[in-house]
N, C-alpha and C positions, 0 to 999 in steps of 0.2 A: 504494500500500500504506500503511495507517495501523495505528501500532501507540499505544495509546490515545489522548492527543490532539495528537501526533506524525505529520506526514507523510513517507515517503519518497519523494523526487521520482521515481524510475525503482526497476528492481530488478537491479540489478547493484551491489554493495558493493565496497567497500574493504576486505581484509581487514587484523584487526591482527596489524602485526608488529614482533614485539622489533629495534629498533635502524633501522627501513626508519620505519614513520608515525607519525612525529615532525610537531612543528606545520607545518615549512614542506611537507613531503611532502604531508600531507593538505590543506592548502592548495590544490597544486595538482592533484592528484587532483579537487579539488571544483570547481575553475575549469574541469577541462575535461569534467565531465558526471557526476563518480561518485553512486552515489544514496546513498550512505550511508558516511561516514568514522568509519573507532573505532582511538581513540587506543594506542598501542603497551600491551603487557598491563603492568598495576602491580603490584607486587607487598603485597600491602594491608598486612602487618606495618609493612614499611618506609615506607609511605604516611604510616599514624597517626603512625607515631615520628618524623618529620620527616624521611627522608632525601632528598637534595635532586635526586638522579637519580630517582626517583618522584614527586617532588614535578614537577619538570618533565616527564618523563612523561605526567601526569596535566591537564599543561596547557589551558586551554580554546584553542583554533584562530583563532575568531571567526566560525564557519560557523554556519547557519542551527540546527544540530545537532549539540552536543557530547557524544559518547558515550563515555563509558569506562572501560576492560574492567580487571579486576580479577582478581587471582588469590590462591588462598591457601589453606589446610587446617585451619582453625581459625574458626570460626563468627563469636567476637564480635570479631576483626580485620576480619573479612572485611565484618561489619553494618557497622563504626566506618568502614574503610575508604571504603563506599558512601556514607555518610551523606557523610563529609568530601568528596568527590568533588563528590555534589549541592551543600551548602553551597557548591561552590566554581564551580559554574556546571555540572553536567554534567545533561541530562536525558535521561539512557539510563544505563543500565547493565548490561555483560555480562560474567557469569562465566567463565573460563578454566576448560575441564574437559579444551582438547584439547591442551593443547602436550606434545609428547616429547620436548624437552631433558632432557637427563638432570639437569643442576642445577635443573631444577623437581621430576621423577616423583621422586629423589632423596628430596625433602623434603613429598611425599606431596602435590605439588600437582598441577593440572593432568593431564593424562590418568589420571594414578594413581589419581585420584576416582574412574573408573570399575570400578577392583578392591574399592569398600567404598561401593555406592551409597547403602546407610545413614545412612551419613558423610557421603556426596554433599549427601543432599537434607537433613541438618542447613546447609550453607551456604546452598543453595538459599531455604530458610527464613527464615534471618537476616539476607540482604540483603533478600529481600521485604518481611520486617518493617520493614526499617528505613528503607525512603525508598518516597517516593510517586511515583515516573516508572516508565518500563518498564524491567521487569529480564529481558534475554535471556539463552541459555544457548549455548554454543560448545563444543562434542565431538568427538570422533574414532566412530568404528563400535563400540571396543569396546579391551581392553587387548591383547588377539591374538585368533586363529583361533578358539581356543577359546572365548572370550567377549564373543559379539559383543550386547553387550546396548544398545546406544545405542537401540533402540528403547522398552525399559523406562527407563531414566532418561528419555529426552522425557519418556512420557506420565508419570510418577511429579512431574517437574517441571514438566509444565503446568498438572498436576491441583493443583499448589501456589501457583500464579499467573503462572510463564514465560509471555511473550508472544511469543517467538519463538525455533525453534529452528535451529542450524547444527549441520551435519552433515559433518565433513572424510571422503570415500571410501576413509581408510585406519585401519588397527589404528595403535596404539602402537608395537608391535612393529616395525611398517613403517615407522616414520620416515617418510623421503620418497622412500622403495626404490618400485620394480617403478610399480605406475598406478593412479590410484585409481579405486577402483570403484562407481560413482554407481547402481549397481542394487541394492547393498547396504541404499543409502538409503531405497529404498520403502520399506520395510516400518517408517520412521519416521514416513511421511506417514501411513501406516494409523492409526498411533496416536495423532496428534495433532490438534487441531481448530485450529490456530495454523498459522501462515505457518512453513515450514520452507525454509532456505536450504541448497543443498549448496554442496562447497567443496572443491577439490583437481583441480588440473590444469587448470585453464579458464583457457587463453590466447589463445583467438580467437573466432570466433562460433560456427563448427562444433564446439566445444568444449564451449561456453558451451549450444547448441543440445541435446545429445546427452546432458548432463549433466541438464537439466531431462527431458528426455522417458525417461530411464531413473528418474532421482529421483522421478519425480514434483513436483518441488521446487515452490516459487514464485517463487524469485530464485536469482541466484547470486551467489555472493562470491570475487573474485578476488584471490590471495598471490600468491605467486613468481612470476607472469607480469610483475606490474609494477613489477619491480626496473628501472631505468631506464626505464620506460614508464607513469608515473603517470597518463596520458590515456587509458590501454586502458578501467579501467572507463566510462567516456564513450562513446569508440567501440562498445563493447561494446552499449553500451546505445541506441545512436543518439542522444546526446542532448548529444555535446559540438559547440561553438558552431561556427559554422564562423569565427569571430573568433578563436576560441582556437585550430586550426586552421592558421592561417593564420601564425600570430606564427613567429617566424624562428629556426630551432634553437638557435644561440650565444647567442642573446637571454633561450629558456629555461633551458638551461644555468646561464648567468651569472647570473641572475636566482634559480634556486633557490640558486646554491652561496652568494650575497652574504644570502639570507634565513639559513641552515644559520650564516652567522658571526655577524649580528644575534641570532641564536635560543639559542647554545652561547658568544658568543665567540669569540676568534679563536684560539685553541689551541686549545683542543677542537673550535671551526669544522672547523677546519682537518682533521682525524682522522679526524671523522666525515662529513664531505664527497667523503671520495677513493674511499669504494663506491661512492658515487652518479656519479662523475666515470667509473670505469669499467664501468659498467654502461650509463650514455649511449655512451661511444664504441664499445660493441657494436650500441645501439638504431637510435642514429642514422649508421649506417654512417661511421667513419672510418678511413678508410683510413691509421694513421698508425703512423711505424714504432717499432720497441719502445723502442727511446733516447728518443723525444720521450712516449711515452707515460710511462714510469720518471720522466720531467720533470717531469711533470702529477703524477704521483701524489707525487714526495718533496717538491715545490717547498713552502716556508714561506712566500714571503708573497704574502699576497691578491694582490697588483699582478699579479705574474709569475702566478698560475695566473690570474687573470681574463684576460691578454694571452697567453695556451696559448688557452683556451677561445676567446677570439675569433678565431686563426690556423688551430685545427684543427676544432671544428665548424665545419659550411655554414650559409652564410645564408640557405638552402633554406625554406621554410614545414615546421613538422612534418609537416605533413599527406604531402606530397613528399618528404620525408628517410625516414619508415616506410614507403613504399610501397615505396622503394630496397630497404630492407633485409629485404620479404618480411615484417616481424614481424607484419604484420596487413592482411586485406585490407581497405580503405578500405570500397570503395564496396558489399560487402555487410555492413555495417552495419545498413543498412534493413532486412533481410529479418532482423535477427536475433529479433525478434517479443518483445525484453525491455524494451522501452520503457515506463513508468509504465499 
């Protein structure tokens, strides 16, 4: 898939998430096969103004493809925002129209766009304007039941120069309730002449399978599935290494939590490490008991949670450790037909 003089290597994405893809996440996300990583959403006011959690944020990776997503309600933030982005290494860029936290819709960003598409396709606009790489767009179906227009902003926004669009199978409304509905989607692919990606609930291949053939889509984009499991989009895709594969579960562990303190420091390391630390000991099967786990999550310093991680992950191959735990079936991979 090429979105103008950009390739994507596979079509299974990375989705961005507030607080999850961060540099070292995406990192390895991309080490183990994902075709497309985008950097947690920025918040573009606080971009320009220099705030320093958006500022790193916005970080470039060092990957083949630095994309990153931007959000905001106000036009010539949102232009200023893009521009600084590219200045600062980024050749992509995608608008935030789907997130449903309330401290976004709140402040009239993010999904909220789609209650005032007028408004909408004013941003739409002023980031096109204002840099020359490809500017995709990222939405939900619509703000409820009632108004499910995600297929009028697409084509409204491709007809403006969007080059790709994402489509998450649920309302605003819905949060991340009930399941989302990839059939909903069609009727986005009708309206657009651009690569359309769906997004919401795809955490295996029969997911990933089921989602395309109801969407219509061309790729898919996986969130919440790889909360300790940044290799699925890979797997997903058939196109993680069998090197990367191979490498020995305490080894990735340790190896992302020692990136997470280089990347934040060792206080903030430290904080924002211990999601990711229990989300592994569900991924990768460990069997350990709550005392030792309370260990691992309050423990302060590096030494002692690096010498946790080595006693209680296995030195199992990932590849071996996820088959344990059912989270994904390995070996039909091949057959999932999302490969570049």
């Amino acid at each position: 898939m090429r979105l103008g003089g950009l390739e994507l290597r596979n079509r299974v994405f990375l989705a961005p998430m507030s607080g999850i893809t961060d540099v070292p996440f995406r990192q390895i996300a991309w080490r183990f096969g994902a075709g497309f990583c985008v950097s947690e959403m920025v918040a573009s006011e606080a971009l320009v103004t220099g705030q320093m959690e958006m500022v790193l944020k916005s970080t470039s990776s060092g990957l083949p493809l630095h994309a990153v997503q931007i959000a905001g309600r106000e036009p010539q933030w949102m232009a200023l925002a893009a521009k600084m982005a590219c200045d600062n290494g980024a050749q992509l860029i995608d608008i935030n129209m789907g997130c449903p936290a309330k401290r976004v819709t709140t402040g009239y960003s993010g999904s909220a766009l789609m209650r005032d598409l007028d408004h909408a396709m004013t941003l739409v606009d002023a980031v096109i304007d204002a840099v020359d790489v490809p500017v995709t767009l990222k939405m939900r179906l619509g703000w409820d039941d009632n108004t499910i227009n995600a297929p009028e902003l697409a084509r409204r926004a491709v007809d403006a120069g969007i080059q790709l669009v994402t489509v998450h199978g649920r309302t605003r409304c819905q949060f991340y309730k009930g399941t989302a509905d990839w059939a909903r989607v069609r009727p986005v692919k009708k309206a657009i002449s651009v690569p359309l990606v769906v997004n919401g609930d795809i955490s295996c291949v029969q997911t990933a399978q089921a989602a395309m053939a109801q969407s219509g889509a061309d790729a898919v984009m996986v969130g919440r599935a790889s909360y300790g499991a940044p290799w699925l989009p890979g797997l997903l895709s058939g196109t993680a290494s069998a090197e990367a594969m191979q490498m020995p579960a305490n080894e990735l562990v340790s190896e992302h939590y020692e990136a997470m303190l280089s990347f934040y420091g060792t206080i903030l390391g430290l904080k924002q490490a211990r999601k990711h630390l229990g989300w592994y000991l569900t991924t990768l099967y460990c069997d350990v008991s709550p005392k030792l786990r309370m260990e691992m999550m309050t423990a302060t310093r590096p030494a002692e949670v690096l010498e946790l991680i080595s006693r209680v992950f296995s030195s199992k191959p990932i590849a071996e450790a996820i088959i344990t735990t059912n989270a994904i079936n390995i070996r039909s991979r091949e057959k999932s037909g999302l490969a570049a």
